[in-house]
C-alpha positions as CSV (number, residue, x, y, z in Angstrom):
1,X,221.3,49.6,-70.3
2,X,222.4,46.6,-67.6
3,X,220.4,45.6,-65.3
4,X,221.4,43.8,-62.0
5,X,218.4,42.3,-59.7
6,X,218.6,41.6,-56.0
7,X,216.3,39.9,-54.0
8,X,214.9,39.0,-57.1
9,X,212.4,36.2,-55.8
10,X,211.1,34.7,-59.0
11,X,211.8,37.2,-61.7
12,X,208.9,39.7,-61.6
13,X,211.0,42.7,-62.0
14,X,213.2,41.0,-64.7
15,X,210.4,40.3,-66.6
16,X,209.4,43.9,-66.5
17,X,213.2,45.3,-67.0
18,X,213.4,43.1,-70.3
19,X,210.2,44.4,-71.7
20,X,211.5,47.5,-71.3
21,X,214.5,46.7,-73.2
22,X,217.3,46.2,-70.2
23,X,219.7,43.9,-70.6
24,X,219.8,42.1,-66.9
25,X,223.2,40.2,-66.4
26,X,223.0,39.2,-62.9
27,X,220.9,38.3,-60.2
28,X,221.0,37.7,-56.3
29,X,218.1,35.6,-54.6
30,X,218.7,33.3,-51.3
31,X,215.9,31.3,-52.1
32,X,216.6,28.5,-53.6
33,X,213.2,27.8,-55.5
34,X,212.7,31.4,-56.2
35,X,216.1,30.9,-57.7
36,X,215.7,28.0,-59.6
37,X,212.5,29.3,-61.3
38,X,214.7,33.0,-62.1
39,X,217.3,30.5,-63.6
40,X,214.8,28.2,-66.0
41,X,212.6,31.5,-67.0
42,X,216.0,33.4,-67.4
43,X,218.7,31.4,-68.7
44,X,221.0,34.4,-70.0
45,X,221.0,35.6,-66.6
46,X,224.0,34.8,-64.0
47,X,221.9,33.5,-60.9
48,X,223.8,34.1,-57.2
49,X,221.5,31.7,-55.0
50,X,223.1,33.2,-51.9
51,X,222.5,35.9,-48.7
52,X,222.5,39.3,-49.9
53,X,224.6,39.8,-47.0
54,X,227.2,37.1,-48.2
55,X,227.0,38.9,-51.7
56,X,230.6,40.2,-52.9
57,X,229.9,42.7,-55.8
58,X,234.0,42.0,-56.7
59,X,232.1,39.3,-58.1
60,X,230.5,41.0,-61.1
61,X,231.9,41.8,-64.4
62,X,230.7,44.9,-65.4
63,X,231.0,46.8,-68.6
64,X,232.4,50.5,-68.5
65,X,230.3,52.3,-70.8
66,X,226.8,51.0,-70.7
67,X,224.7,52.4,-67.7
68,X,223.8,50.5,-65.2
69,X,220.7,50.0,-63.5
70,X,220.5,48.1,-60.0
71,X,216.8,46.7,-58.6
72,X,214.9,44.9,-56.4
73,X,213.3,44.8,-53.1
74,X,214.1,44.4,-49.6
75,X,211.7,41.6,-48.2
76,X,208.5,43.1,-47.4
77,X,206.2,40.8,-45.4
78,X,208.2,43.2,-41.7
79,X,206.6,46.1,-43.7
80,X,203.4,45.2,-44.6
81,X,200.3,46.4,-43.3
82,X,198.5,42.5,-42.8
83,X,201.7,41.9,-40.3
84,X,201.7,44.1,-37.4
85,X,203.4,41.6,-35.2
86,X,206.5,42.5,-36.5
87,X,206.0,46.0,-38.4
88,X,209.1,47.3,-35.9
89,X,212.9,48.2,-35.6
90,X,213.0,45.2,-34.2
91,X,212.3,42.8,-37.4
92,X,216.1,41.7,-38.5
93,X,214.4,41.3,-42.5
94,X,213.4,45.4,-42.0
95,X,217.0,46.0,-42.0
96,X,218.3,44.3,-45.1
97,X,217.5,47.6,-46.7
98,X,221.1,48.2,-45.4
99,X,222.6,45.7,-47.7
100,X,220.4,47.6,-50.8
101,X,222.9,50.5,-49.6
102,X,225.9,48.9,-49.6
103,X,225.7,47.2,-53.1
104,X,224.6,50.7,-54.7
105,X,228.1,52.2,-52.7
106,X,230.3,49.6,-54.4
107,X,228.4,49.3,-57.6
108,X,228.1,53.1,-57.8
109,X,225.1,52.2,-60.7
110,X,224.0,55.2,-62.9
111,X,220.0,54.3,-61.6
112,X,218.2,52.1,-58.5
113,X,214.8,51.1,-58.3
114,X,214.0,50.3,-55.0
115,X,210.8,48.7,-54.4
116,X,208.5,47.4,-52.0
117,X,205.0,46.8,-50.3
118,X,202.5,50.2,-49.7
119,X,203.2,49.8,-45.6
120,X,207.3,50.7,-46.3
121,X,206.8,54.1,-46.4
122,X,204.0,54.5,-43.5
123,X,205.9,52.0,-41.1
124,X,206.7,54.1,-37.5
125,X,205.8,57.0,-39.2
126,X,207.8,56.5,-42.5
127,X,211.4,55.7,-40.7
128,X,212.8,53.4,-43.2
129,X,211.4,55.2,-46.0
130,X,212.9,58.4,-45.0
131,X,215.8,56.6,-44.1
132,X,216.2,55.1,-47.3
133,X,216.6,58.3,-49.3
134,X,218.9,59.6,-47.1
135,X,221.0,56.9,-47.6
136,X,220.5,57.5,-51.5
137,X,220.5,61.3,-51.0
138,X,224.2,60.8,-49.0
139,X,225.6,59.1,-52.0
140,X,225.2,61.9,-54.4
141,X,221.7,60.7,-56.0
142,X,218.3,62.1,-56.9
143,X,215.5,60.5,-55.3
144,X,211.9,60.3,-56.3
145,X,209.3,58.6,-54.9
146,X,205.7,56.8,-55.9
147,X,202.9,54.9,-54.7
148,X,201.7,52.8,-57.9
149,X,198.4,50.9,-57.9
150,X,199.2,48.2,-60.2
151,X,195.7,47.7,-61.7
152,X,196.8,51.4,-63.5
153,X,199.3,50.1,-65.4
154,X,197.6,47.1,-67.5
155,X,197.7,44.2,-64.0
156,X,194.1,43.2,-63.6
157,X,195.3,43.3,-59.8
158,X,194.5,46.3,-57.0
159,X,198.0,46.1,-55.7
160,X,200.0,49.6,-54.2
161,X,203.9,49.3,-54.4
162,X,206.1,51.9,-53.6
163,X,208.7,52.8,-55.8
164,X,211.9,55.1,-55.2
165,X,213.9,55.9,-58.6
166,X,217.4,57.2,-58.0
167,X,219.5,59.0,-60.4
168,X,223.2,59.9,-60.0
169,X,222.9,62.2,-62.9
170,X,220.2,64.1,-60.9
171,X,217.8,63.4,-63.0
172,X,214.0,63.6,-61.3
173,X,211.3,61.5,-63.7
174,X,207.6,62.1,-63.4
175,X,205.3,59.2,-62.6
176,X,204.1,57.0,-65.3
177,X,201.3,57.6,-66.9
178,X,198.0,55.5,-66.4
179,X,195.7,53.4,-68.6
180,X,192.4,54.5,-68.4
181,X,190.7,51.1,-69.1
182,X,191.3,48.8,-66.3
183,X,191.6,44.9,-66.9
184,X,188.8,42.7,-64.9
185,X,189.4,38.9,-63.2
186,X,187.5,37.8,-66.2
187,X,189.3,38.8,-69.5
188,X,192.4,37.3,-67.3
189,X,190.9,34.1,-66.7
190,X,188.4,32.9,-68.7
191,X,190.1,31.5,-71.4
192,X,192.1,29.0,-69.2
193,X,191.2,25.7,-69.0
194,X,188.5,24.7,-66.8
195,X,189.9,22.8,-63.5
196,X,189.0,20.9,-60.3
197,X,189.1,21.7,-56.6
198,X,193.0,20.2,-56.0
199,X,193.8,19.6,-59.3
200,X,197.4,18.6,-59.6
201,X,197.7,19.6,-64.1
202,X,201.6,20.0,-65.1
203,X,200.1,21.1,-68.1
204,X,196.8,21.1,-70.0
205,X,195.9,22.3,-73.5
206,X,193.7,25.6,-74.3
207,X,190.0,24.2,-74.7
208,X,189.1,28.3,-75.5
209,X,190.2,30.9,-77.5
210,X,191.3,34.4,-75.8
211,X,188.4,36.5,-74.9
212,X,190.3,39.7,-74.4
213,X,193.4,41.6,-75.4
214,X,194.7,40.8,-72.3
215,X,194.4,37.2,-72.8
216,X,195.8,37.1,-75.6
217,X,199.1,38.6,-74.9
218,X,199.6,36.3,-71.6
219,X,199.1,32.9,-74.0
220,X,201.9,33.9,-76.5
221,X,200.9,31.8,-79.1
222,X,201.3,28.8,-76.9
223,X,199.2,25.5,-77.2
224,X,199.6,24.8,-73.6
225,X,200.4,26.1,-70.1
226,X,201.6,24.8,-67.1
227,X,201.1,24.9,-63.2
228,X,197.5,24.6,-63.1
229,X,198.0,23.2,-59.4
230,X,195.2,24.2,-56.4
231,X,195.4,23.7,-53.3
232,X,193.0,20.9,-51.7
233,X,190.6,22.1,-49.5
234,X,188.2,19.8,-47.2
235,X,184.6,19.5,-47.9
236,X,183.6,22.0,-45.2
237,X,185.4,24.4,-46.8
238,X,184.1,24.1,-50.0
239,X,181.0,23.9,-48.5
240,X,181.7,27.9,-47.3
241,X,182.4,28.6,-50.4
242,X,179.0,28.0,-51.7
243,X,177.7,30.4,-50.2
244,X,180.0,33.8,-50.6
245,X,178.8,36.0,-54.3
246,X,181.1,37.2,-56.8
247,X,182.7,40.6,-54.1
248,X,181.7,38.6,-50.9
249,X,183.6,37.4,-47.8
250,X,183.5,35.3,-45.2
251,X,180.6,37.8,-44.2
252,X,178.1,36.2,-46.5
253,X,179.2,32.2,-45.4
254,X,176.6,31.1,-41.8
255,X,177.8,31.1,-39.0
256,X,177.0,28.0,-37.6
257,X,179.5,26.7,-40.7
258,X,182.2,29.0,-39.4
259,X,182.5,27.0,-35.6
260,X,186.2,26.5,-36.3
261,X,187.1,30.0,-35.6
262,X,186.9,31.3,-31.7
263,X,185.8,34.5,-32.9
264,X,184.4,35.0,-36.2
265,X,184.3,38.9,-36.2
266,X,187.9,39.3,-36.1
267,X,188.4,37.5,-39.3
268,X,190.0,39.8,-41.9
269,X,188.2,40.9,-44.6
270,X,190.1,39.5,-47.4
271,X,189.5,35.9,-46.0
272,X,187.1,34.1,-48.3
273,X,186.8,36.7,-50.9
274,X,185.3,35.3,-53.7
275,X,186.8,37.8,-57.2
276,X,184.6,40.3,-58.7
277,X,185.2,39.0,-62.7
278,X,184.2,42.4,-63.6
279,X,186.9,44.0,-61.3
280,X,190.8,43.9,-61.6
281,X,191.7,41.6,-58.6
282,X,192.3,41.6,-54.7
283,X,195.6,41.6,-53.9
284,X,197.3,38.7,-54.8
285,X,199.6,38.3,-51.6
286,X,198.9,34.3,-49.6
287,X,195.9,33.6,-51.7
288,X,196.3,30.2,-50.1
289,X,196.1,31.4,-46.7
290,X,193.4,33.9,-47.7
291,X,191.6,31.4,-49.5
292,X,190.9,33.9,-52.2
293,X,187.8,31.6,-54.1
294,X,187.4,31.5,-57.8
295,X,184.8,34.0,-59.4
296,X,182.9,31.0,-60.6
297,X,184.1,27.4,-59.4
298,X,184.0,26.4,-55.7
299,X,187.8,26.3,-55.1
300,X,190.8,28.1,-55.1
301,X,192.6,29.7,-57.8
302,X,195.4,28.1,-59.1
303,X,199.0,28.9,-59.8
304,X,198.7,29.7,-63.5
305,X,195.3,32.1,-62.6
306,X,197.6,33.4,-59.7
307,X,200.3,34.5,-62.2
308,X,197.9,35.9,-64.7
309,X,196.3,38.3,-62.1
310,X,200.2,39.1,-61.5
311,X,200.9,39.5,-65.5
312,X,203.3,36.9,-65.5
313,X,202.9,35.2,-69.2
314,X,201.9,31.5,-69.6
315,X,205.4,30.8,-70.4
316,X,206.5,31.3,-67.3
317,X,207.4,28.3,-65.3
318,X,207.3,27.7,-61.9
319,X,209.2,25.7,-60.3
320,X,209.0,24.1,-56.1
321,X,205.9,22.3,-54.5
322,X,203.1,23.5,-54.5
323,X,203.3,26.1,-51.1
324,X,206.7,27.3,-52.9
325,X,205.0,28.4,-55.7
326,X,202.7,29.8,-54.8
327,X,204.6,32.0,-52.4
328,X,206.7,33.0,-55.2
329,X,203.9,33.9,-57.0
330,X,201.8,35.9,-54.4
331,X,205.2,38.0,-53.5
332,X,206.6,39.0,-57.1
333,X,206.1,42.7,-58.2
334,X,203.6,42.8,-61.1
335,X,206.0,42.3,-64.4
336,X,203.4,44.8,-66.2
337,X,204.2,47.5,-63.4
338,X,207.6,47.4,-63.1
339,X,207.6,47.8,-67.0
340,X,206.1,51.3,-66.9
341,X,209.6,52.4,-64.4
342,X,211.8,50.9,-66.4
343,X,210.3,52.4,-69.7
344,X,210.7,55.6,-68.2
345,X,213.7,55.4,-67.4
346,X,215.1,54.4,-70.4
347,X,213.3,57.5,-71.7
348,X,215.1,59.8,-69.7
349,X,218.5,57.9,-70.5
């Protein structure tokens, strides 16, 4: 099966197309940064760093027998639940779902995955969701529909994504099945090397072996890993830090050290969550912003524990400064999740 991947942002849905056994051949991304890391963790794959809406499918060179698959997802952040500011008609990024339709009318693919944040298919009473299908349904395909918690399907992370499969043979799949054991912060992390509030480490050598199956699998037999970069933060929020236990928030920090903020009891709730390393993860979404704190060291978490939580491998390079990556991490769909659609679809191929 081909695969073809727009709005690809990093990768996270090639990763898990490849694992399934898809062959991807191209890609779309206007990022540049998001592209350049697709192109260095992808290399077989024919990278368009350009506006979906600028895309010309004539473009493509597309084999006649093998089945096609076409993925991604629309930009999410108008659709997500943490932005109501611009969670309307309104938002010009809510409409590039449009230009999902257009490529699946002149690429005519024999499957789509469409996917995107939780919030897509509650937004003004499910509008673009419903939308959405239609515009599938009006083509002549199948549509079905699931909310997936990605900490089910082997992602130490609680993360919902909403998945539409499309079928122009008509075919309906059933959702994936789950894992019963759930993977914790801990078995992700603990085996990386140990590392300093604003450490800056291109790379740095395992000092541990894997504690965990999980572990394991993410180190691929590697001696090192890269991107071990966290952001800096200032004494007084370190000092904050010190305070919140393994499952707290900003709840747990004192008040009088929380002065900076003109009202403390509107903070969100993820702010200053310190991990649970007995618990899959948070959401992985602007840990920076969020200033999502280590389970055990007073900082933040890095790029490389970042992708972990997102089962992203330690191959997997990032590339950009240190905001650009980890944006590009925070926003890629779970490689492990998107696995599980793919695998089923090749199942019902």
């Amino acid at each position: 099966m081909i695969g073809i991947d727009i709005f690809s942002g990093c990768g996270g849905m090639t990763v898990g197309a490849k694992l399934a056994g898809i062959q991807v051949k191209y890609a779309v991304e206007l990022d540049y940064y998001c592209a350049k890391t697709y192109s260095i963790n992808h290399g077989e794959v024919k990278m368009l760093n350009t506006d979906i809406r600028k895309f010309k499918t004539k473009e493509l060179l597309l084999p006649k027998k093998e089945p096609i698959v076409l993925f991604g997802g629309p930009p999410c952040q108008g659709f997500s639940k943490s932005n109501q500011k611009t969670r309307n008609k309104q938002n010009e990024n809510n409409w590039l779902f449009e230009q999902f339709v257009r490529v699946t009318k002149e690429i005519k693919p024999d499957w789509i995955v469409f996917e995107n944040v939780g919030g897509f298919s509650e937004l003004i009473e499910g509008y673009f969701f419903e939308r959405t299908l239609k515009c599938f349904e009006k083509m002549g395909y199948s549509t079905t529909a699931f909310l997936l918690n990605a900490a089910d399907y082997g992602v130490p992370q609680n993360r919902k994504r909403v998945f539409i499969i499309c079928s122009f043979e008509k075919i309906k799949i059933s959702e994936p099945n789950k894992n019963k054991n759930k993977i914790s912060v801990g078995e992700a992390l603990f085996d990386l090397p140990e590392i300093e509030n604003g450490a800056m480490h291109h790379e740095l050598s395992y000092n541990k072996q894997p504690i965990s199956k999980y572990s394991k699998k993410m180190r691929m037999n590697l001696k090192k890993s890269s991107n071990h970069f966290v952001t800096k933060n200032s004494k007084d929020i370190i000092k904050r830090y010190k305070y919140v236990p393994q499952g707290g928030n900003w709840k747990n920090i004192p008040i009088k050290l929380m002065s900076n903020y003109k009202d403390v009891s509107r903070c969100h709730s993820g702010i200053y969550h310190r991990l649970d390393e007995k618990k899959p993860s948070v959401v992985i979404g602007n840990y920076r912003k969020n200033m999502l704190i280590h389970p055990k060291a007073d900082r933040g978490l890095s790029v490389r524990e970042a992708a972990r939580l997102q089962s992203f491998s330690d191959n997997y390079i990032f590339q950009g400064n240190l905001t650009d990556q980890q944006q590009q991490v925070g926003n890629a769909v779970p490689p492990f999740l998107a696995k599980y659609i793919f695998q089923k679809i090749i199942q019902h191929s």
